[in-house]
Structures are given as structure tokens and as C-alpha cells.
N, C-alpha and C positions, 0 to 999 in steps of 0.2 A: 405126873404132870403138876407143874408147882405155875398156879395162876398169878395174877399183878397185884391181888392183895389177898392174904390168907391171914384170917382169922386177927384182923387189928393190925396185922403188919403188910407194908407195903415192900414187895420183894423186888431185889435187881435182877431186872430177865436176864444181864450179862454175864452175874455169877451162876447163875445154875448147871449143875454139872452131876450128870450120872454116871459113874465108876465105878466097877465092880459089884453093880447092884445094888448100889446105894446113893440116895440123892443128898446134894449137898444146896445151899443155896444161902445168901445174905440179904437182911431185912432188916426193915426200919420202924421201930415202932410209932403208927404213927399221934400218939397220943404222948409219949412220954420221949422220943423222938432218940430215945438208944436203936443200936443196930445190935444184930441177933446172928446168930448161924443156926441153921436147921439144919437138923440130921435125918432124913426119911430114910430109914433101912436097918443097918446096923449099925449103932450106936455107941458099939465098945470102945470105950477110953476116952470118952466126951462125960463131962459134966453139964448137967442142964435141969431143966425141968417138960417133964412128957405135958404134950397137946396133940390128943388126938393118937395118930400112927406117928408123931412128929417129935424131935426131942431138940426144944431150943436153949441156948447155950452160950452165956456171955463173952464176949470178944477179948479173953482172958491169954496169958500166956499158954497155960497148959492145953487150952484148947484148940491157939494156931498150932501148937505142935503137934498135936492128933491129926488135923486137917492135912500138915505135910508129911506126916506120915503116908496117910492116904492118897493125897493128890501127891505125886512125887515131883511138878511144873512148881509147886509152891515152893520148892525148895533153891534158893540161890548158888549157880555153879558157877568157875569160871568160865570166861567170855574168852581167853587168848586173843587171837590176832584179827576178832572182827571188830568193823565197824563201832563204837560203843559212845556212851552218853550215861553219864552220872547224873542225875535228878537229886541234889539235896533235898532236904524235908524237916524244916527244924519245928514243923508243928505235930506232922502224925497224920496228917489229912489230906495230902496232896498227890499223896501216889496213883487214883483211880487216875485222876486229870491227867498224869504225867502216861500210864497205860495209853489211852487215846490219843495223845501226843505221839506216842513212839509207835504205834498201831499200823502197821502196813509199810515201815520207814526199811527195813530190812536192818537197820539199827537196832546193837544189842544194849539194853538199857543195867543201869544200875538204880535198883529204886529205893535200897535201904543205903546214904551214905551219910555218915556223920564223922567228923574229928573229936577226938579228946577236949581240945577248945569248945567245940560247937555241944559234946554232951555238957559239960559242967555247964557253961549259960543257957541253958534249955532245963537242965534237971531232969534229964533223961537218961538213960541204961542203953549200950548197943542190945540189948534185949530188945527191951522196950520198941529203937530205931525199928529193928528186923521184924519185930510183930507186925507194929503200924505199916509197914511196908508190904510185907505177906498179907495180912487182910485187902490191901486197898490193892491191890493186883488180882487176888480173888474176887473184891467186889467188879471188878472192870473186867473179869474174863479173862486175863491173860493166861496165855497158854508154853507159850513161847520160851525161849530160855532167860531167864537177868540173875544181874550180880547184887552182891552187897557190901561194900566200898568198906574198910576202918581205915579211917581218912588221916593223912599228917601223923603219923606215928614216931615221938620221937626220942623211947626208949624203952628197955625190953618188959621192964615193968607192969606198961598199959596193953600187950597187946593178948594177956588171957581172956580176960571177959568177952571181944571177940571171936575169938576162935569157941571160946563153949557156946555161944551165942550160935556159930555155925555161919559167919561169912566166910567169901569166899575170896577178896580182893584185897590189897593188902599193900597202902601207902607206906612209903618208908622216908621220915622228912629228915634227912640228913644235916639243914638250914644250919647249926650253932656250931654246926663241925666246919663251916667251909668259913675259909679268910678271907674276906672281900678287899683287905691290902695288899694280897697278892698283886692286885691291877697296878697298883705305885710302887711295890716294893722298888729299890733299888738292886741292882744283882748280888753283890755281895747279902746283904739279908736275902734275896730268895735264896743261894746256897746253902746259907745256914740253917736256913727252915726246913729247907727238905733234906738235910743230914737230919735234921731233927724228927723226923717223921717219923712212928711206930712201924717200923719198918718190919719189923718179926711180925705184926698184925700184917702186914702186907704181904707176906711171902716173898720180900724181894732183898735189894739194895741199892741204895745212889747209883753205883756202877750198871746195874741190872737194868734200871731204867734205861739211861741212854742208849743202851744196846738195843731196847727195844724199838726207841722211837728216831734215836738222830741219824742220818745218813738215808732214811729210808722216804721213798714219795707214797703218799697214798692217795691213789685212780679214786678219786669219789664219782666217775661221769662228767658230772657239769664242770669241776672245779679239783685241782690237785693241788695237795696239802702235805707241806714241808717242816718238822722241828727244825727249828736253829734250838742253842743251849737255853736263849731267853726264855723263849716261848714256852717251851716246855718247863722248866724250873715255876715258871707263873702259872703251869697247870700242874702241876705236881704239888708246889705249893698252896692253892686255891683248893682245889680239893681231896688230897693224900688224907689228911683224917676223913672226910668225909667217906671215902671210900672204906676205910677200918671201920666207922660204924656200921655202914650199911650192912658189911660183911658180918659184923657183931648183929644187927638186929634179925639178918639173914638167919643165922644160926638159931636165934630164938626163935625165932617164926616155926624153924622147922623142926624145931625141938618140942614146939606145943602144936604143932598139924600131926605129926606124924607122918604118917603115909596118905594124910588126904590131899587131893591134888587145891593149888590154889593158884590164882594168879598175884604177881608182886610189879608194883609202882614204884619206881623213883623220882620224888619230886624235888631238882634243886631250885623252884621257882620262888619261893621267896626267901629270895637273897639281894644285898645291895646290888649287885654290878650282875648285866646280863654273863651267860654263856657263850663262850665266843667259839665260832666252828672248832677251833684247835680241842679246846676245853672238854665239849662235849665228846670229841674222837678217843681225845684221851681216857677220859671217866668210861668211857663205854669197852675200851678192849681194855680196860685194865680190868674192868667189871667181867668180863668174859675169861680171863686169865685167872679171878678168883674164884671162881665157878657159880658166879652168881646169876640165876635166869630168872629176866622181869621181861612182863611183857607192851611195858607201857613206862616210857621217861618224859619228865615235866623240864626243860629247861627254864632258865631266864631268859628269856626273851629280849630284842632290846625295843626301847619304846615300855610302857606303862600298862600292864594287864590292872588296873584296880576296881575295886569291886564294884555290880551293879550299874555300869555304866561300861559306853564302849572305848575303842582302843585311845591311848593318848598316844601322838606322837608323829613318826613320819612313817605312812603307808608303804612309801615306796622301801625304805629301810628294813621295814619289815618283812616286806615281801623278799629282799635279798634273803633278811636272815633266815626266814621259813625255810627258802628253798638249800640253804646250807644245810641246816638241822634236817632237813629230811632226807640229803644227800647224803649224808654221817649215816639213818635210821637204815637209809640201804643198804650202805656198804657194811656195816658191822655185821645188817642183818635180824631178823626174828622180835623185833619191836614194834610197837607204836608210837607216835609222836601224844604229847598230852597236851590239851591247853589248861590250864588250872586258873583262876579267876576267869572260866570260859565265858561265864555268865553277859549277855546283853553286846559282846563282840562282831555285831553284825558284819563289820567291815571288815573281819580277818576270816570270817566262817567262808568265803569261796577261794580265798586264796589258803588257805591252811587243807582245804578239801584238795585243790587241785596237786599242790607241790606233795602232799601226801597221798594220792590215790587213793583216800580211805582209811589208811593204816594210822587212823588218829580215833587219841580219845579224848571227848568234851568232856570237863568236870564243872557245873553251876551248882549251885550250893540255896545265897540268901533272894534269889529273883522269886522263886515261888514264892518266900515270906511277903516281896514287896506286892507280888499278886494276891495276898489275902487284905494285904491292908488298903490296898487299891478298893476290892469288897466293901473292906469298914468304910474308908471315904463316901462309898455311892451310897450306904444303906443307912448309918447312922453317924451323921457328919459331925457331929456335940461330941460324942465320943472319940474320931479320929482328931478333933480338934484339942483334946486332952493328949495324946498322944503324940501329937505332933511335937508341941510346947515342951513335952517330958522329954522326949526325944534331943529336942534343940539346948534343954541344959544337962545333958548326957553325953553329946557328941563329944567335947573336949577331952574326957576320960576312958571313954567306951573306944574311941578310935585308935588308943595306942599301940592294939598287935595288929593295926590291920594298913594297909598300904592305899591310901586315900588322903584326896587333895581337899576335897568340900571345902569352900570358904563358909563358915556358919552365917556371915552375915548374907549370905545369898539363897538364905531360905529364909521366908514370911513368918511371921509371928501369924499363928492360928487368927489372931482376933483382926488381923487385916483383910482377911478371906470372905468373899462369897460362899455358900456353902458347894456349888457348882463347880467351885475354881479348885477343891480340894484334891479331887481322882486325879488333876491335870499335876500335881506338883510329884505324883512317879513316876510322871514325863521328862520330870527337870534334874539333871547332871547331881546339883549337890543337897537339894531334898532328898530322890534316891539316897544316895550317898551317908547320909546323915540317919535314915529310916533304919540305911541297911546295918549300918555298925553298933547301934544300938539295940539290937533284937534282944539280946539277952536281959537287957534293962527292963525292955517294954515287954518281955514276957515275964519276967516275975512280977509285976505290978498292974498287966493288963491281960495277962496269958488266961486267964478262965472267960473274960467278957470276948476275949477276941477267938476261941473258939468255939463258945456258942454262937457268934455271927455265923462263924462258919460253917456249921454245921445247920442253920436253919438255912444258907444261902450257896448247899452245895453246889446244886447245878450251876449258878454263875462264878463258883470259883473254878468248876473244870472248866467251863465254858471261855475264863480267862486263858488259865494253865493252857490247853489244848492249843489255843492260836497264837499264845507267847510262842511255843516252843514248837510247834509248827515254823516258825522263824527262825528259832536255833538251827535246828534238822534240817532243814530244805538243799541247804547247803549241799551239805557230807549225802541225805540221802540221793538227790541228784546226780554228785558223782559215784555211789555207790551204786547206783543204778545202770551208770556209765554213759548217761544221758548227755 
């Protein structure tokens, strides 16, 4: 029996977990205010220091992998074709929050997800990602199954350190392969491009194509969809490389898994020009003719996915396109639809639930970030008022891989503010916007003051985390429910 405070430390009753005869639990000290794992039982292959029958043990690499050794829940599998939800985390500290978020939703969660982009401005390791994520899922009790995302992958070089690391989800960002002039090409240039296409990578030929698509209708249910020469020439064109690398980084992936089972992503979502039904029909039974199995594709959308803010554009437009792109997810088969920039989308999350019956997966990434600094605003406003300012002469350089409108002059210079008025500006369109593009700035230069807030002010950053994303979920869980 492990009480609410044992020996200086104050224990989370939610981690505590007896298996196999040995008690496990995480604690906080409450004087020096590190967290701890206790071992009460047998203790082999943990380092620590003995108290009492007790053997505590700092929240170290080697010692989450003891713990998922033991608890076999600690360890991230794929999710396949359920329900799902990627929880970014570019601090390390947000995953218990995001557990009680996802907690009774029947939504399978992804709690460790970062990109290659997202580790270099963090200065973190997919190691590191998977730890802080396994701890903070321990601390919160979860039991249940989740994944661990290597987010935007976009060549075969980056994708070891994941795989030893021991994810299990596996973005594939094909983005610098696809031609977004396809959309203008004239026809004469689209012929010539796609004679031009690596075609021995493809297993095919110009001839081979047409055979497959022209002449033929394809029953989507709602809507039946015809190649003429154009159309297709503009999808073949648009993404024929993309499809070679995929299949290139396919090969790698499964060159360094092995025999372990994993699930694979295709993201063509940020790219200039949306995905047009034709587009994605095509990419997907070409995809199935290379013997390529993902279980989750990102199109482009049309309308404006940008980050930390909700949808731009025309609702109703979208709603067609939704219900195309999930029309295509039927008829090919064995998928899910993705939203990528999912974050803060309240006005697409019932219609992207409904046209997809669930068989979608939300990916949010920087909102939890803008939830911690929401924190700093309420707690120590001098502080967020530095950050703000830093922020606002960052934004012009920090925004150029990211797909955001923010006018800078539509965010306040700190010293016009109330201290009151601060929490209200992660209310507003292009302060988010602005907060969210430069995280990697403001954490090499504020990243130690702003996780000690965090850490002395956990309960109100779950207490945020939980009802943000409570609002994401309700949606999908709803109609997962079948409510």
C-alpha cells in the first residue's frame, strides 16, 4: 500500500501499479520538487538509491526502459484503423494532461509525436520525445494502448534514431517531391513530365498508366469519377515522384523495423495546391499496386489548415471536399483520413467525424505549447510580457517553414497590456499564430524559466490541457460512440 505522501514525497495515486509482485509508483519530491519512480519489490535493473523496503530511481532513460520492460502498456504499439489523436509535446510535460483528455474517449491516442523540424528547435532526441511521454502516461495511469508518431519524415537518413528509440507510427512527407505546377502545367509540358518520371522506380510505364485509369468509371457511392488524358497526366505529373519516394522511404523503414509490425502515414498536406478527388484516387491505387500499406493519409485539403487557429476558408467547400476524400478512403479501402495542422479546427472536427465514420486521424502538435504559455500569462505576467516582445521580433524569420497568415502588426506590444489582458491574447487569431511559430526561439532563450512554471503549476496546466482537448475529441468521440 503506497499512501499520498511517503517519506518527503508526495505520490500520484494514479500511477500506482502492482504487477507481478512488485509495486511501481511516481512521486514528487516535495522539497526539491523532482519526480521519482519507486520500486517496492523487485528491483532488478533499476538504478536508484534504497529507502526503507523502497528503491527510488531518477526519471532517467535507462530506467523508463526497465519500467516498459515490466509494465508491457508503457510500451507504444500501432493503433491501425482506430479512432486516433496525436497529442504533440515540444516541452516533455504535457502528456499526463493529454491521458485525461483521451481518458474514457474510446480514442486511441499518440502521446510521444515529434518531427525532425520540431526535434532540432526543441533540442531534443526521439529518445528523449518517447521517455517524457512514457513517464507522463505512467504518471496518469494509463493503461490502454498509444502510439508514438516520427512525425514528417522526409528522408531515409533521419528515420534510425526512431526506430531504436522504439516508435511505432511512421510519417512519410513526400512534400519536395510533388509539383504543385502540375495544376497550370500546359498539356504538352504535362506529357513531357510524365515520360519523364522514374519510371523503373515505379514499376510501370506512360503506356501502363493509361491502361490503368482511362476508359475506366470508378463507383465511389456518392460520386463517380472519370480520367480524361488531362486529368490524369496532372496527377501523374503532381505526384509520380512523390510516389517513388514514398516507395524509397517504404523500403527503408522496412529495412530498419524488420519484422516489427508498425503503422505508416502519408502526408501530402503541406504542399501549395490542395488534393483534388482525382489526385488522391490516383496516389492511392497507385500506392496499393506498389505494395505499399499505410494506415492513415493527410491530403491537402482545400481552404487553409494553418497552425493554432481554426479553419480559413469556405465551410461549405470543405465539406464537399471532406466527403470526396473520404469517398476515395472507402472505395480504395484499409485507411484513415488525417487532418494534419488538426490543431484548434473546431469547425471541421463534426464534419470530418461525420463524412468519415471515425476512420480519421487528428494530428495537433504547437496548441499544448500555446497551453503552457497561457500558464505563464496567468502566473507571472513580467515574464510572459518578455516573451511576448521576443516573440514579435522573431515572427518574420521563425515563420518561414510554417504556413501562417498572422499580420504582426495585429499583435500588442507587451507594454500596451493590462497584466489581465495577457491569457486573453491565446484567444486572438495572430498572437496564437505568432506565439506558435516561434517556440523554438522562445525555448532556447526561455525554455528553463518556462518549465519550471510549469512544473510548480502542474495541476492548472492539466487542468487547461484536459478541457482544450476535451473540445478537440467530443467531436470524433461522439460519433465513435455512434451517438
Amino acid at each position: 500500500m503506497i499512501e499520498g505522501t511517503f517519506d518527503g514525497l508526495t505520490v500520484y495515486e494514479q500511477s500506482v501499479v502492482t504487477h507481478e509482485g512488485t509495486t511501481y509508483f511516481l512521486a514528487q519530491d516535495t522539497v526539491r520538487g523532482d519526480k521519482l519512480l519507486g520500486v517496492k519489490g523487485d528491483a532488478t535493473g533499476f538504478a536508484g538509491e534504497r529507502l526503507g523496503d523502497t528503491l527510488l530511481c531518477a526519471l532517467t532513460s535507462e530506467n523508463a526502459a526497465a519500467l516498459a520492460a515490466r509494465l508491457p502498456w508503457l510500451n507504444p504499439v500501432p493503433l491501425g484503423l482506430r479512432t486516433s489523436a496525436g497529442f504533440g509535446d515540444r516541452l516533455g510535460l504535457a502528456t499526463s494532461g493529454h491521458a485525461q483528455a483521451a481518458e474514457g474517449t474510446g480514442i486511441a491516442p499518440i502521446f510521444a509525436q515529434q518531427s525532425v523540424r520540431e526535434n532540432a528547435r526543441t533540442g531534443r532526441t526521439p529518445q528523449q520525445v518517447l521517455d517524457d511521454a512514457r513517464w507522463g502516461a505512467f504518471q496518469a495511469g494509463w493503461r490502454a494502448v498509444w502510439g508514438a508518431d516520427a512525425d514528417h519524415l522526409k528522408t531515409p537518413d533521419v528515420i534510425a534514431p526512431f526506430v531504436e528509440a522504439g516508435y511505432s507510427f511512421f510519417t512519410i512527407d513526400p512534400g519536395d517531391h510533388v509539383d504543385p505546377a502540375a495544376d497550370t502545367d500546359a498539356l504538352p509540358a504535362l506529357r513531357a513530365k510524365v515520360a519523364a518520371l522514374p519510371w523503373a522506380q515505379l514499376d510501370s510505364a506512360p503506356e501502363d498508366l493509361g491502361a490503368r485509369f482511362l476508359g475506366r468509371d470508378f463507383d465511389l457511392g456518392v460520386q463517380a469519377l472519370r480520367f480524361d488524358e488531362e486529368t490524369l497526366l496532372r496527377a501523374a505529373t503532381k505526384y509520380g515522384r512523390a510516389l517513388a519516394h514514398i516507395v524509397r522511404m517504404d523500403e527503408a523503414l522496412r529495412a530498419e523495423m524488420g519484422s516489427a509490425p508498425f503503422d505508416l502515414e502519408i502526408s501530402v498536406d503541406e504542399t501549395e495546391t490542395p488534393t483534388s478527388i482525382h489526385e488522391h484516387l490516383f496516389l492511392t491505387i497507385e500506392l496499393r499496386r506498389l505494395n505499399v500499406t499505410w494506415v492513415s493519409l493527410a491530403p491537402r485539403f482545400v481552404g487553409r489548415f494553418e497552425k493554432g487557429v481554426d479553419y480559413i476558408g469556405d465551410l461549405d467547400a470543405l465539406d464537399r471536399d471532406l466527403a470526396g476524400h473520404a469517398a476515395v478512403m472507402r472505395f480504395v479501402g484499409g485507411y484513415k483520413l488525417s487532418l494534419h495542422s488538426g490543431s484548434d479546427k473546431f469547425t471541421v472536427y463534426p464534419m470530418a467525424a461525420r463524412h468519415t465514420a471515425g476512420a480519421v486521424h487528428l494530428k495537433t502538435a504547437g496548441t499544448s505549447y500555446l497551453e503552457a504559455l497561457r500558464v505563464w500569462a496567468e502566473v507571472d505576467p513580467a515574464a510572459f510580457r518578455e516573451v511576448l516582445d521576443f516573440a514579435r521580433a522573431r515572427y518574420e524569420t521563425d515563420r518561414a517553414t510554417y504556413h501562417v497568415s498572422a499580420d504582426l502588426q495585429e499583435v500588442p506590444e507587451a507594454g500596451t497590456l493590462e497584466d489581465g489582458a495577457l491569457p486573453g491574447l491565446l484567444d486572438q487569431f495572430a498572437a496564437r499564430q505568432v506565439l506558435h511559430v516561434t517556440f523554438g526561439s522562445v525555448l532556447d532563450t526561455f525554455g528553463d524559466r518556462l518549465q519550471a512554471v510549469l512544473r510548480a503549476q502542474e495541476d492548472r496546466y492539466q487542468a487547461l490541457l484536459r478541457e482544450h482537448f476535451a473540445r478537440h475529441l467530443q467531436p470524433f468521440y461522439v460519433h465513435h460512440e455512434g451517438a
